[in-house]
CHARMM-style PDB file with segment names, atoms N, HN, CA, C and O in Angstrom:
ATOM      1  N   UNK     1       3.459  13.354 -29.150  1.00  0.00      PROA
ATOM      2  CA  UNK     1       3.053  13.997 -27.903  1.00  0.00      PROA
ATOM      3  C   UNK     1       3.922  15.214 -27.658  1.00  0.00      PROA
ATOM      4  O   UNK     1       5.135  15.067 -27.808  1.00  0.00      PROA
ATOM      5  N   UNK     2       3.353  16.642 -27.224  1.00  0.00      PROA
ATOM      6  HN  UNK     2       2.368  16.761 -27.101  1.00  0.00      PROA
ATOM      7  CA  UNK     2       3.783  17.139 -26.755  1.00  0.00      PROA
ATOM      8  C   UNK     2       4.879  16.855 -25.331  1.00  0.00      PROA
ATOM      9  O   UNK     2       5.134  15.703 -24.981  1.00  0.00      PROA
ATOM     10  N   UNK     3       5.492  18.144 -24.559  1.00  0.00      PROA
ATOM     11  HN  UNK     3       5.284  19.080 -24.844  1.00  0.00      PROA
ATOM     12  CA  UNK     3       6.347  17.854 -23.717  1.00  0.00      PROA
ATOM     13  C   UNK     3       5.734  18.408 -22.300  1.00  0.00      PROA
ATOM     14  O   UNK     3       6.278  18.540 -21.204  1.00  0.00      PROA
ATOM     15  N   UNK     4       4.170  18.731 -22.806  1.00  0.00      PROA
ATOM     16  HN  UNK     4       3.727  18.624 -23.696  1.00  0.00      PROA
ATOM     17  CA  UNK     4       3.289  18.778 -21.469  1.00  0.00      PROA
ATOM     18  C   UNK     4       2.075  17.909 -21.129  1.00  0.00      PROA
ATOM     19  O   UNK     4       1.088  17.963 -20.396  1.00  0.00      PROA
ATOM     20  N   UNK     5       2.609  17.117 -21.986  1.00  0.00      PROA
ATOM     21  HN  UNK     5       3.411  17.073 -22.582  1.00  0.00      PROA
ATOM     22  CA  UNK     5       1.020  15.892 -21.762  1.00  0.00      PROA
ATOM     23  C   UNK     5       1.402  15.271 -20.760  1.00  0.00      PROA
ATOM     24  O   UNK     5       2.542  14.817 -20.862  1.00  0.00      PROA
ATOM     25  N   UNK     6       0.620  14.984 -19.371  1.00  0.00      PROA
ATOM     26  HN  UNK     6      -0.306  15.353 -19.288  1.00  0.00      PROA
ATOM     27  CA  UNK     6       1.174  13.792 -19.011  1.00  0.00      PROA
ATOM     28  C   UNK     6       1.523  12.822 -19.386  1.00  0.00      PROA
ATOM     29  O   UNK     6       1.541  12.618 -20.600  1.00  0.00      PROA
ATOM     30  N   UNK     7       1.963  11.788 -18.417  1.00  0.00      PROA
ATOM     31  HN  UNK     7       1.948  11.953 -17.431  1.00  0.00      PROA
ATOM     32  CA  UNK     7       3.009  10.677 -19.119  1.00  0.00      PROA
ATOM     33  C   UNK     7       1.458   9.674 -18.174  1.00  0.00      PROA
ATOM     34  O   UNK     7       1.038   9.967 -17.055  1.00  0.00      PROA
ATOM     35  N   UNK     8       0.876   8.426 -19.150  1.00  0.00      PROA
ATOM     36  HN  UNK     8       1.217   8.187 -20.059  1.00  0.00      PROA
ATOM     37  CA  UNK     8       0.120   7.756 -18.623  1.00  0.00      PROA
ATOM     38  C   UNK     8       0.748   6.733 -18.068  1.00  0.00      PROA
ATOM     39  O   UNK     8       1.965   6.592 -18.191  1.00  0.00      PROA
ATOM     40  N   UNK     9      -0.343   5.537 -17.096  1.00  0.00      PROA
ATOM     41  HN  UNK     9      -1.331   5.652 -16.996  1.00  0.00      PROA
ATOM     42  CA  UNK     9       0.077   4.463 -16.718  1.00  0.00      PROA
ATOM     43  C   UNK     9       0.930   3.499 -17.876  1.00  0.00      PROA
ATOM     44  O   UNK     9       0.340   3.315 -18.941  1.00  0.00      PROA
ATOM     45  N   UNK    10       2.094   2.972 -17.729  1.00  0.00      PROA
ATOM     46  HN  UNK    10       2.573   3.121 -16.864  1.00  0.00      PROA
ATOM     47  CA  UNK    10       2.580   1.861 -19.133  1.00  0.00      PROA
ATOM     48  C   UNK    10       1.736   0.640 -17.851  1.00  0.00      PROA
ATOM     49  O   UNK    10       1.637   0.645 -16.624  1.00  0.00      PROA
ATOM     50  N   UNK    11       1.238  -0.347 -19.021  1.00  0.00      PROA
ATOM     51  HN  UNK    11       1.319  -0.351 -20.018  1.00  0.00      PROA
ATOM     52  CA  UNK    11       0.401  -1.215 -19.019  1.00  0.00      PROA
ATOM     53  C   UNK    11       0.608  -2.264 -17.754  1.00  0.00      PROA
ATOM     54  O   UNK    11      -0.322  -2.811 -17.161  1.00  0.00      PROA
ATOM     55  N   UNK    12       1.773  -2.404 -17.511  1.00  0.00      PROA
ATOM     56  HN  UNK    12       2.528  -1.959 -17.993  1.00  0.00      PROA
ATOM     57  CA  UNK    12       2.302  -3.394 -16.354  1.00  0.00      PROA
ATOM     58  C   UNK    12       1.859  -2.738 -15.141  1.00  0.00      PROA
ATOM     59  O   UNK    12       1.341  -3.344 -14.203  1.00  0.00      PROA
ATOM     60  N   UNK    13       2.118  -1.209 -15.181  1.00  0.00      PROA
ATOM     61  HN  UNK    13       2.538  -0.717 -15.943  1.00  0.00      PROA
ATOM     62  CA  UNK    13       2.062  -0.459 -14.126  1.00  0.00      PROA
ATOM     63  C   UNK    13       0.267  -0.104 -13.668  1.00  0.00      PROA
ATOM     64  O   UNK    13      -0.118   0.259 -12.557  1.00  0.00      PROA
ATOM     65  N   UNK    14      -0.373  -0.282 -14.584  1.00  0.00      PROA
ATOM     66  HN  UNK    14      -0.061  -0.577 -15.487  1.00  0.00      PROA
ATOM     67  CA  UNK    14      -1.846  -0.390 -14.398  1.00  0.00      PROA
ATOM     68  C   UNK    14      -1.980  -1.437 -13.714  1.00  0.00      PROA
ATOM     69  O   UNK    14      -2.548  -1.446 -12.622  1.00  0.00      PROA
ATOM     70  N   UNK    15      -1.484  -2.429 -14.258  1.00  0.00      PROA
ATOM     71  HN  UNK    15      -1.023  -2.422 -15.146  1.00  0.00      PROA
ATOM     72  CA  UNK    15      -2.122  -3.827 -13.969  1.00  0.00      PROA
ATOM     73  C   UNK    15      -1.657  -4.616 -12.590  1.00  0.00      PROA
ATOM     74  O   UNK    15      -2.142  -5.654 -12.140  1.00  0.00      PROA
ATOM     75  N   UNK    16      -0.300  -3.622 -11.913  1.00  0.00      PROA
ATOM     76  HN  UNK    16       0.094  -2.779 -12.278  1.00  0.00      PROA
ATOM     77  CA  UNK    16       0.090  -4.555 -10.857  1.00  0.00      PROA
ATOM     78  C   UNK    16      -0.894  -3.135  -9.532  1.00  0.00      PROA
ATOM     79  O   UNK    16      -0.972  -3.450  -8.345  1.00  0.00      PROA
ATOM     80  N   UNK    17      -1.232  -2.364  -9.799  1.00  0.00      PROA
ATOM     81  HN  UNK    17      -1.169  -2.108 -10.764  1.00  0.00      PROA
ATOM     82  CA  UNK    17      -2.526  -1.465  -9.197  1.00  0.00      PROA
ATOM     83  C   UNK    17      -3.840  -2.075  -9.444  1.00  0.00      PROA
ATOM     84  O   UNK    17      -4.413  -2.407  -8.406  1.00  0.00      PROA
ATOM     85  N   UNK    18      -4.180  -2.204 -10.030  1.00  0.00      PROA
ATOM     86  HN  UNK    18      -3.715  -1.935 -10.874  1.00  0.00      PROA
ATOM     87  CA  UNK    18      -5.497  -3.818 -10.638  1.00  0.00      PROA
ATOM     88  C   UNK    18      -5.385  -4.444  -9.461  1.00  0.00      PROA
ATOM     89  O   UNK    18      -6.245  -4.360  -8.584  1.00  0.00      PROA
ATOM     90  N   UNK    19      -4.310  -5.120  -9.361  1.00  0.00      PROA
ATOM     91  HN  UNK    19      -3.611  -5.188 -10.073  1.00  0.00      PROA
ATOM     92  CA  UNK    19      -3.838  -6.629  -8.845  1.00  0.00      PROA
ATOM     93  C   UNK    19      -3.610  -5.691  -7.398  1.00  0.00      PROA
ATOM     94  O   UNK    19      -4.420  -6.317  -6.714  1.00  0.00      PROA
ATOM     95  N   UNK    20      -3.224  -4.926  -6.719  1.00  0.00      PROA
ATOM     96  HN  UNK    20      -2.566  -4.418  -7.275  1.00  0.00      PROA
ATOM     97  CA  UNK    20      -3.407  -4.680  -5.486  1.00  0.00      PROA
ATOM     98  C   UNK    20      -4.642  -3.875  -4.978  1.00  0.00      PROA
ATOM     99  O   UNK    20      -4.619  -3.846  -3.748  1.00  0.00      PROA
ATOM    100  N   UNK    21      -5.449  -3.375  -5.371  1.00  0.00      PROA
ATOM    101  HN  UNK    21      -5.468  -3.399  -6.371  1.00  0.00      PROA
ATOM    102  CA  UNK    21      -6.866  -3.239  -5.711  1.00  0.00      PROA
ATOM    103  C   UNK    21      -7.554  -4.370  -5.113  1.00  0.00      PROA
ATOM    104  O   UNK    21      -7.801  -4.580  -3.925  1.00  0.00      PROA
ATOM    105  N   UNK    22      -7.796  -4.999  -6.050  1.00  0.00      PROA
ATOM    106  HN  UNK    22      -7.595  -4.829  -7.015  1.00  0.00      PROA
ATOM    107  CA  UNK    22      -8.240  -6.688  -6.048  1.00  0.00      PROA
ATOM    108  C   UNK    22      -8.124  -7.360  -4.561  1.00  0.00      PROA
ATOM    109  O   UNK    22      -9.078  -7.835  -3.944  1.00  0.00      PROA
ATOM    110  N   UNK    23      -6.518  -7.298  -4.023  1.00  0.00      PROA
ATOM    111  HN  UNK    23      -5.743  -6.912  -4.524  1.00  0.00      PROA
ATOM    112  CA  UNK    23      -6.065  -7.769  -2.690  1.00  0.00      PROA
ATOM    113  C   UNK    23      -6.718  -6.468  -1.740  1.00  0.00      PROA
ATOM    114  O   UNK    23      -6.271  -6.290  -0.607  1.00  0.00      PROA
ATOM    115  N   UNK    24      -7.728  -5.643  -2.252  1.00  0.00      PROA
ATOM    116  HN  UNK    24      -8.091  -5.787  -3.172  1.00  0.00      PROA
ATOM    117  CA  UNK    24      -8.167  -4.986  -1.023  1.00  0.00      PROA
ATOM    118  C   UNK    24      -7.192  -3.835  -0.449  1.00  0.00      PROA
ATOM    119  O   UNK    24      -7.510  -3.329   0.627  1.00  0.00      PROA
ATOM    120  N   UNK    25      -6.091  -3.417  -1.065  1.00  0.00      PROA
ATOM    121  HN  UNK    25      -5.833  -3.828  -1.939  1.00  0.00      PROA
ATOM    122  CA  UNK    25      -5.195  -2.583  -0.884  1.00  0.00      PROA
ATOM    123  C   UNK    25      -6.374  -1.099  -0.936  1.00  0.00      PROA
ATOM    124  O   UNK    25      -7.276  -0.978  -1.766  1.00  0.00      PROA
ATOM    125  N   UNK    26      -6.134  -0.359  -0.112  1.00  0.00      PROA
ATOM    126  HN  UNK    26      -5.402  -0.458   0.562  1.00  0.00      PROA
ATOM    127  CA  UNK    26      -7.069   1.163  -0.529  1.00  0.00      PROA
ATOM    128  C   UNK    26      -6.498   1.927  -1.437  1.00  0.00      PROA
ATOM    129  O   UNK    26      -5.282   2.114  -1.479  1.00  0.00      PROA
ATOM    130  N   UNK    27      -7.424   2.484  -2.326  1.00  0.00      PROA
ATOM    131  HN  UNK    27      -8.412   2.332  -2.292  1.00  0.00      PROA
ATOM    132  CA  UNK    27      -6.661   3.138  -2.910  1.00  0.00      PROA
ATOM    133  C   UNK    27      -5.921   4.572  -2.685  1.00  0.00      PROA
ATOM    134  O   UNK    27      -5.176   5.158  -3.471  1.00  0.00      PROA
ATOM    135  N   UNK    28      -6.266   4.895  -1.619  1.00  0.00      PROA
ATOM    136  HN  UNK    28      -6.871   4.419  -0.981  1.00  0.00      PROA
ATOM    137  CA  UNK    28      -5.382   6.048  -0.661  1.00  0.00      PROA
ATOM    138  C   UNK    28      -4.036   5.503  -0.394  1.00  0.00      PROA
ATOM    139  O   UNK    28      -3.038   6.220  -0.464  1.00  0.00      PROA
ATOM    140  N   UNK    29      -3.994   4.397  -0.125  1.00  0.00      PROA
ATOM    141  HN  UNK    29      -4.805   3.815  -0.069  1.00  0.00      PROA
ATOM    142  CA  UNK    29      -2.875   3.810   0.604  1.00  0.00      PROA
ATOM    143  C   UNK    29      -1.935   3.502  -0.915  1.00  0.00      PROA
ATOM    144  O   UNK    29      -0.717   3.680  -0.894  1.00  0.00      PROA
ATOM    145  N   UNK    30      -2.598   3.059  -2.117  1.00  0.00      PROA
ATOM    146  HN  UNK    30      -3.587   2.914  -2.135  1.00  0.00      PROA
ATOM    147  CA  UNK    30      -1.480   2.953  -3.218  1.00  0.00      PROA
ATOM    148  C   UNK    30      -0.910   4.328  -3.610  1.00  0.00      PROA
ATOM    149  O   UNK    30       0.298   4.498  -3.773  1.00  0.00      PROA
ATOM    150  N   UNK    31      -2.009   5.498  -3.783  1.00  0.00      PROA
ATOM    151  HN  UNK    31      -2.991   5.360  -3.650  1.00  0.00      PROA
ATOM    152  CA  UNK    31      -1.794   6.786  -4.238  1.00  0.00      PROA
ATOM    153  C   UNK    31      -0.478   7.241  -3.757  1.00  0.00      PROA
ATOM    154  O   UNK    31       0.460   7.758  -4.364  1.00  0.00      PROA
ATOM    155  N   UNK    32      -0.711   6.775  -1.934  1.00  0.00      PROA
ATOM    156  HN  UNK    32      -1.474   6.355  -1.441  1.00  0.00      PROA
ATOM    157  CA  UNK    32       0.425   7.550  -1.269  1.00  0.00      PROA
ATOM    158  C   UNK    32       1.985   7.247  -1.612  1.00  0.00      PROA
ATOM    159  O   UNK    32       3.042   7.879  -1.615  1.00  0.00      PROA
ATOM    160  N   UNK    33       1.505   5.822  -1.923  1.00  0.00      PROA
ATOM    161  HN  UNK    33       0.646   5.309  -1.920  1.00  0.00      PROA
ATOM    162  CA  UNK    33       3.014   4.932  -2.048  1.00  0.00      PROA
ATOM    163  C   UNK    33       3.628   5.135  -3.165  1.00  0.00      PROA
ATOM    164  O   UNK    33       4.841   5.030  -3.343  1.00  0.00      PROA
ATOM    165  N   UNK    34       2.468   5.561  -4.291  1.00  0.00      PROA
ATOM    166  HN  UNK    34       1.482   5.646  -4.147  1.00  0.00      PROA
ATOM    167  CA  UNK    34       3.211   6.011  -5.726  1.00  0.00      PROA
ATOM    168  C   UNK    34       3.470   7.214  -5.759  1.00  0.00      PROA
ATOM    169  O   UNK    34       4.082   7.484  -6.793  1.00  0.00      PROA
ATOM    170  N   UNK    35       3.148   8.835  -4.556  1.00  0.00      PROA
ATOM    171  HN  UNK    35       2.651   8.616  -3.716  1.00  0.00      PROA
ATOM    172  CA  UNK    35       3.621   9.970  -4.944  1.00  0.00      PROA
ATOM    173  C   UNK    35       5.088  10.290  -5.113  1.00  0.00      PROA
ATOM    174  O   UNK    35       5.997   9.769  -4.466  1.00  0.00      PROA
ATOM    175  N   UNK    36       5.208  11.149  -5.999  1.00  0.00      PROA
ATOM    176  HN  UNK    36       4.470  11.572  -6.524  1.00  0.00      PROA
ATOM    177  CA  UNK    36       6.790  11.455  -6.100  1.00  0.00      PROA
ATOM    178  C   UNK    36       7.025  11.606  -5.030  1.00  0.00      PROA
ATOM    179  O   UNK    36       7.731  10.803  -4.420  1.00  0.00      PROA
ATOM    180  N   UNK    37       6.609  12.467  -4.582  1.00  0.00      PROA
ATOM    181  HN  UNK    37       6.035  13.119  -5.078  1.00  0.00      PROA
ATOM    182  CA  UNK    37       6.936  13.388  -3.072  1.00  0.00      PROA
ATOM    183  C   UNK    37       6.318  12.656  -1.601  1.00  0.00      PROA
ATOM    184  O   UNK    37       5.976  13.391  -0.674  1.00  0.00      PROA
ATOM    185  N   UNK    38       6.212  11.136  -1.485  1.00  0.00      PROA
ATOM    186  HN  UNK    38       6.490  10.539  -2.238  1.00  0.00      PROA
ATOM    187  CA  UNK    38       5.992  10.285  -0.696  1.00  0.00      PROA
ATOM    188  C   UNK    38       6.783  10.507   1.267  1.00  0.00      PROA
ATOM    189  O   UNK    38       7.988  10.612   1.492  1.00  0.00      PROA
ATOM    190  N   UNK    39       6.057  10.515   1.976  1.00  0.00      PROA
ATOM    191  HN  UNK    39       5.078  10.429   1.793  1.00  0.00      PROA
ATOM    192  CA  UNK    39       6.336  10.683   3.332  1.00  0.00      PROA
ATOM    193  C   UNK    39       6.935   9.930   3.888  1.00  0.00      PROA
ATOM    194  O   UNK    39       6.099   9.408   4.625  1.00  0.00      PROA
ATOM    195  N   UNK    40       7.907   9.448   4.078  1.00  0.00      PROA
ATOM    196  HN  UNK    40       8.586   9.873   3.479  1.00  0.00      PROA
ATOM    197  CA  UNK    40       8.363   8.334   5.105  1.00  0.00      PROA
ATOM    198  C   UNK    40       7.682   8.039   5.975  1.00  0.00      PROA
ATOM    199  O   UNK    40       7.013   8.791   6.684  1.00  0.00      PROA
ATOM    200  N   UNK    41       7.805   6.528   6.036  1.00  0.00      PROA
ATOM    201  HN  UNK    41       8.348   5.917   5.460  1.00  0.00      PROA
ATOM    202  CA  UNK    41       6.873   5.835   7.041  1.00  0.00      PROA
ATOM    203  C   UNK    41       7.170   6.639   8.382  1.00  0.00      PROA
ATOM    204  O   UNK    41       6.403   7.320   9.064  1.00  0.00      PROA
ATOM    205  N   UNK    42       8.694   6.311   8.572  1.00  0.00      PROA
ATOM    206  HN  UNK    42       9.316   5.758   8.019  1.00  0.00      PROA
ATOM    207  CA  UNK    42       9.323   6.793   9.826  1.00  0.00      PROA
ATOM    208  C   UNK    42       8.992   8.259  10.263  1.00  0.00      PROA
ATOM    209  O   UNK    42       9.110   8.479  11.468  1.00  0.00      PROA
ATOM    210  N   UNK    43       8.645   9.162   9.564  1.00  0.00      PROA
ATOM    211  HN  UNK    43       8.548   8.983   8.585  1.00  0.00      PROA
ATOM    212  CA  UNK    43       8.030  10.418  10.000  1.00  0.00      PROA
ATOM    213  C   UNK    43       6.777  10.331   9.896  1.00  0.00      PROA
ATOM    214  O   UNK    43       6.361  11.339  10.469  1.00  0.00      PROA
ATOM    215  N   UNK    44       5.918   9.755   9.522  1.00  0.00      PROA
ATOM    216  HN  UNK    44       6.255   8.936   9.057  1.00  0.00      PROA
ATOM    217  CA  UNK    44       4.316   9.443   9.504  1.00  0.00      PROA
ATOM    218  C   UNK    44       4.363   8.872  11.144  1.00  0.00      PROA
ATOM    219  O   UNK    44       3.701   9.512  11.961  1.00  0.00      PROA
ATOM    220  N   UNK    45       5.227   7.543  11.667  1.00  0.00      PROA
ATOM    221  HN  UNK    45       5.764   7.023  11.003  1.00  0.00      PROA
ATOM    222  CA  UNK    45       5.061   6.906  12.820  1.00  0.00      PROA
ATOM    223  C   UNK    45       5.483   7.988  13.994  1.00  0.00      PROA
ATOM    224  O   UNK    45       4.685   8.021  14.931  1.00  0.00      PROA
ATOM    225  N   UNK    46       6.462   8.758  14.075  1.00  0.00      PROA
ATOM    226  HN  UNK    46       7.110   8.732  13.314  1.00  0.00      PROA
ATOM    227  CA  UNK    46       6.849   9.588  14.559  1.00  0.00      PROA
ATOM    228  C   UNK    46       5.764  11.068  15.148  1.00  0.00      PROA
ATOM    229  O   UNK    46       5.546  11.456  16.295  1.00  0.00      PROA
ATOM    230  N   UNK    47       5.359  11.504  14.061  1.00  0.00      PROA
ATOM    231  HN  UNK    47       5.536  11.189  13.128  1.00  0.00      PROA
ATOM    232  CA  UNK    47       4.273  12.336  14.175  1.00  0.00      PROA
ATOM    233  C   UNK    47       2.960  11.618  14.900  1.00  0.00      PROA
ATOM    234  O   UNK    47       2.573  11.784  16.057  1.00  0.00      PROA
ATOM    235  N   UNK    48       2.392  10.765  13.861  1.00  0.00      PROA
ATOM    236  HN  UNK    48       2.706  10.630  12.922  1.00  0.00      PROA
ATOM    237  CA  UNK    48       1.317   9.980  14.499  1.00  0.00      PROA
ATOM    238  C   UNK    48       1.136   8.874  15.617  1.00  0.00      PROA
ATOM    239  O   UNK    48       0.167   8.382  16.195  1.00  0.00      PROA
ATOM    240  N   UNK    49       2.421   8.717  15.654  1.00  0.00      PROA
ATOM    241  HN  UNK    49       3.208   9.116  15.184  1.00  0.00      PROA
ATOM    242  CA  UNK    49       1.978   7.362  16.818  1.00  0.00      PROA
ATOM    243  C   UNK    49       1.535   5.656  16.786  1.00  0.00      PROA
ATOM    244  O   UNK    49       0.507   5.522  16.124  1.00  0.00      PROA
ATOM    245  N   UNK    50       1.834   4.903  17.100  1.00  0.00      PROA
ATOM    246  HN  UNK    50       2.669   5.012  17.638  1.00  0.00      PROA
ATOM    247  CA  UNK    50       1.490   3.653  17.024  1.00  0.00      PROA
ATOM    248  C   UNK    50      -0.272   3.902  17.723  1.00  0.00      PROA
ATOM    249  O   UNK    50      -0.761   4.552  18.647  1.00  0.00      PROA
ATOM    250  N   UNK    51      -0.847   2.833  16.506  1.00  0.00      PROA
ATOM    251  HN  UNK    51      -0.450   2.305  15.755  1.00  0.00      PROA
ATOM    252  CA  UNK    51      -2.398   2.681  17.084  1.00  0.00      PROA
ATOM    253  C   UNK    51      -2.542   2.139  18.236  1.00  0.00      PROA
ATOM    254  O   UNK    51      -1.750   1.239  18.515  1.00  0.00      PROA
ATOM    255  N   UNK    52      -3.726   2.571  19.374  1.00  0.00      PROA
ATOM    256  HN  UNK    52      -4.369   3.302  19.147  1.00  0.00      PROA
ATOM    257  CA  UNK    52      -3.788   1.986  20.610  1.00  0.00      PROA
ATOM    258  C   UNK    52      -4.318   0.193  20.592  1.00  0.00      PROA
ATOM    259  O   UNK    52      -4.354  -0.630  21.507  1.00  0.00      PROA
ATOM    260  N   UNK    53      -4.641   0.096  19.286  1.00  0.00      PROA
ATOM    261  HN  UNK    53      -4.612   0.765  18.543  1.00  0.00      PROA
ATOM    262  CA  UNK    53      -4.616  -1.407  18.726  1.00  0.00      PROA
ATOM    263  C   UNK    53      -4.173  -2.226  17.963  1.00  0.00      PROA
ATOM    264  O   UNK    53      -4.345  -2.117  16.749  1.00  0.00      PROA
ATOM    265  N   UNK    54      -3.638  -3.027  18.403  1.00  0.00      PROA
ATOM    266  HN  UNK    54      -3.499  -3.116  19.390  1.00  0.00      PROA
ATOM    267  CA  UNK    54      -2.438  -3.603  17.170  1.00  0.00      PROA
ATOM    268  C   UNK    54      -3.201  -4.213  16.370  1.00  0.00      PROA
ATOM    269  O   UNK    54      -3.162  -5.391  16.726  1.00  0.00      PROA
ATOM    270  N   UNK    55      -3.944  -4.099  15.406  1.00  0.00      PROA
ATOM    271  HN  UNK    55      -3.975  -3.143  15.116  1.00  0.00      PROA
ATOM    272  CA  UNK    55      -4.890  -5.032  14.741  1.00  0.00      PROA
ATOM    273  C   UNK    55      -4.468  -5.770  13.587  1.00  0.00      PROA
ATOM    274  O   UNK    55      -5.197  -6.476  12.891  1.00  0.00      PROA
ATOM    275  N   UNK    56      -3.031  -5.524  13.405  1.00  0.00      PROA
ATOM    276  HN  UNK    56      -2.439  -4.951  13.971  1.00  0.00      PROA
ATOM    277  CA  UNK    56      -2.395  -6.546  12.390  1.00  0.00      PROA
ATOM    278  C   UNK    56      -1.358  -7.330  13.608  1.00  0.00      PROA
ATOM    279  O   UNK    56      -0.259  -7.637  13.145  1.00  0.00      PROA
ATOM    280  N   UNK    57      -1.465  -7.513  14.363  1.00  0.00      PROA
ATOM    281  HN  UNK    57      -2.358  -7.264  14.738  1.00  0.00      PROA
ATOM    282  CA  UNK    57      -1.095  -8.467  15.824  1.00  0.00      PROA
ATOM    283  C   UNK    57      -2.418  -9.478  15.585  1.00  0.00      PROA
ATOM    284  O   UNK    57      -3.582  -9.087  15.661  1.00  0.00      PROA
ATOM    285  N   UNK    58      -1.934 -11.094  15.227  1.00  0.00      PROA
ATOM    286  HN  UNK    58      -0.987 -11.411  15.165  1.00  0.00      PROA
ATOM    287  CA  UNK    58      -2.700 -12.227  15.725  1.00  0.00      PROA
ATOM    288  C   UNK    58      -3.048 -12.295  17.194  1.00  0.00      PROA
ATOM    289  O   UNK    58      -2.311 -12.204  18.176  1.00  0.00      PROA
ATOM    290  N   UNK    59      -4.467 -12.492  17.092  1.00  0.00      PROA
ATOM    291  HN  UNK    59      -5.065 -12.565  16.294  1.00  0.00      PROA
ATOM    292  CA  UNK    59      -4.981 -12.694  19.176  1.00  0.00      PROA
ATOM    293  C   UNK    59      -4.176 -13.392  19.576  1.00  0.00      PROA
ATOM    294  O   UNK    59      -3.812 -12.955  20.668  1.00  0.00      PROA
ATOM    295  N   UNK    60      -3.446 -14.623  19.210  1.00  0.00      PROA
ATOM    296  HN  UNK    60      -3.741 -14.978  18.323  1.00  0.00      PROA
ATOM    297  CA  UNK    60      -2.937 -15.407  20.034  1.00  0.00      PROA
ATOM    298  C   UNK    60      -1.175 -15.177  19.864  1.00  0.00      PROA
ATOM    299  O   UNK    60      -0.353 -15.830  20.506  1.00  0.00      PROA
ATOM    300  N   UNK    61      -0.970 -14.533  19.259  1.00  0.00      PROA
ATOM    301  HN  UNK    61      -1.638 -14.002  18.737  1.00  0.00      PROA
ATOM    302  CA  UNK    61       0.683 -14.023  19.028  1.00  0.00      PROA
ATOM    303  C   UNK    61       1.405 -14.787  18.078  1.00  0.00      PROA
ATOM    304  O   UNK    61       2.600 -14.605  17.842  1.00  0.00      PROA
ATOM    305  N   UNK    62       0.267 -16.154  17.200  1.00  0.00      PROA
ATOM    306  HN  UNK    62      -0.703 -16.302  17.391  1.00  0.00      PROA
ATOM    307  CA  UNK    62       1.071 -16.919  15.875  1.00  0.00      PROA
ATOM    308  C   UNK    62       0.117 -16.199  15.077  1.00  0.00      PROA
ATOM    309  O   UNK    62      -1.068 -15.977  15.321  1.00  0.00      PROA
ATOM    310  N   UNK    63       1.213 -15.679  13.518  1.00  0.00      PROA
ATOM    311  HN  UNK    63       2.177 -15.860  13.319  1.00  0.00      PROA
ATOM    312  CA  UNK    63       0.569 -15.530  12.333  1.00  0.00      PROA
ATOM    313  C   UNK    63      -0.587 -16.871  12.007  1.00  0.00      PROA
ATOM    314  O   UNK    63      -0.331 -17.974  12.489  1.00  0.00      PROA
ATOM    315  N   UNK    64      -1.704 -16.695  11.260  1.00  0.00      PROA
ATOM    316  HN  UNK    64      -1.912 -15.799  10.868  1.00  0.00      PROA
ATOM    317  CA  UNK    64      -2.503 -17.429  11.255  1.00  0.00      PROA
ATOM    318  C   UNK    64      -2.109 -17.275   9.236  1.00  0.00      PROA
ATOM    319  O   UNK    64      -1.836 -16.291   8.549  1.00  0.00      PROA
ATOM    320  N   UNK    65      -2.265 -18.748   8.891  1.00  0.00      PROA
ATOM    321  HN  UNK    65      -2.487 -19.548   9.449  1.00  0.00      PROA
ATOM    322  CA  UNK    65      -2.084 -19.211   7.824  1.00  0.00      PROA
ATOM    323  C   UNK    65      -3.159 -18.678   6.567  1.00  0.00      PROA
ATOM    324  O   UNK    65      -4.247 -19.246   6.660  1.00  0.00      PROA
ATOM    325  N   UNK    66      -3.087 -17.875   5.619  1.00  0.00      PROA
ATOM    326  HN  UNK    66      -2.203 -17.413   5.544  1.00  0.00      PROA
ATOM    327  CA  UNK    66      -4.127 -17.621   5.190  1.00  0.00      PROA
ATOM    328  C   UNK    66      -4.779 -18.707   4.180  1.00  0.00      PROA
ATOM    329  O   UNK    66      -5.967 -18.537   3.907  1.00  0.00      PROA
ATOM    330  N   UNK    67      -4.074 -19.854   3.579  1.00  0.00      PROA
ATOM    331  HN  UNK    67      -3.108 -19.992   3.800  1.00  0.00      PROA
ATOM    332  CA  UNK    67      -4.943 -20.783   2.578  1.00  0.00      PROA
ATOM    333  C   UNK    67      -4.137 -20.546   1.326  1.00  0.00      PROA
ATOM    334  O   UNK    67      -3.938 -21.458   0.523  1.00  0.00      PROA
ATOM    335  N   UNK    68      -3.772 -19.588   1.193  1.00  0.00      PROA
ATOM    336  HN  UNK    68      -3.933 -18.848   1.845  1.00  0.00      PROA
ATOM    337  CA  UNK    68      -3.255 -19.484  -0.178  1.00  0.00      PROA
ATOM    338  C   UNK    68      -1.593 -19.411  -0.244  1.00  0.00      PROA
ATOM    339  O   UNK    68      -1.170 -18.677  -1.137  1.00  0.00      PROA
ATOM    340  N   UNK    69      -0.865 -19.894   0.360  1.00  0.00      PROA
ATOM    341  HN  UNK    69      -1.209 -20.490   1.086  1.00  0.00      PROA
ATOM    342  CA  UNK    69       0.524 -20.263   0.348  1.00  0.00      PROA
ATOM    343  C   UNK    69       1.322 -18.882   1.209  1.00  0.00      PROA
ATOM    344  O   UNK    69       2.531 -18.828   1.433  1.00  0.00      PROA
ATOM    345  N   UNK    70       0.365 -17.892   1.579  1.00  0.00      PROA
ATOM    346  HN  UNK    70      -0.618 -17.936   1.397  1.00  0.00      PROA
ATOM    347  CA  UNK    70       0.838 -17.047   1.904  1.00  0.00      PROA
ATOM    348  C   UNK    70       0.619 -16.789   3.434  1.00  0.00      PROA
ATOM    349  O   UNK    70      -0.571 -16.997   3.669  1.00  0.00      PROA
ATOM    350  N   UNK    71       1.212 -16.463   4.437  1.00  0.00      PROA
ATOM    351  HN  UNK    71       2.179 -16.294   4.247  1.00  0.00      PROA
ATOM    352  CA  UNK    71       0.989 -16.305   5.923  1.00  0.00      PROA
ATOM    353  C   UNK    71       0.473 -15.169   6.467  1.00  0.00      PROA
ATOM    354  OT1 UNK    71       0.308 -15.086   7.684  1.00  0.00      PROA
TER     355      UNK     71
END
C-alpha cells in the first residue's frame, strides 16, 4: 500500500459497529463518536440545551428492566 490509501476498518472494528447497528445505535450517532475531530458532549449540551423531554427518564422514575440482564 501506498502512504495515501486510506487505512480500512481492521475486522474487530467493523464488527463491534455491526454489533451497535444491530442494538439500533444510528448511524449518525456512531459516525460522530468515531470522528477524529469529535465535539464534546459538554459543548454540544451547552450550545444546545437539554430536551424539553426527558425521554430516556422512566414515567415512573425506576429504570425498567429490559429482559436481557441489562437495565
Amino acid at each position: 500500500m501506498s502512504d495515501d490509501t486510506p487505512e480500512t476498518l481492521a475486522v474487530p472494528d467493523a464488527e463491534r459497529v455491526r454489533e451497535l447497528l444491530e442494538a439500533h445505535v444510528p448511524l449518525t450517532l456512531i459516525a460522530d463518536l468515531t470522528a477524529a475531530e469529535a465535539v464534546p458532549s459538554q459543548e454540544i449540551l451547552e450550545k444546545e440545551g437539554l430536551p424539553e423531554e426527558e425521554w430516556w427518564q422512566p414515567e415512573n422514575g425506576t429504570p425498567q428492566a429490559s429482559g436481557d440482564g441489562r437495565s
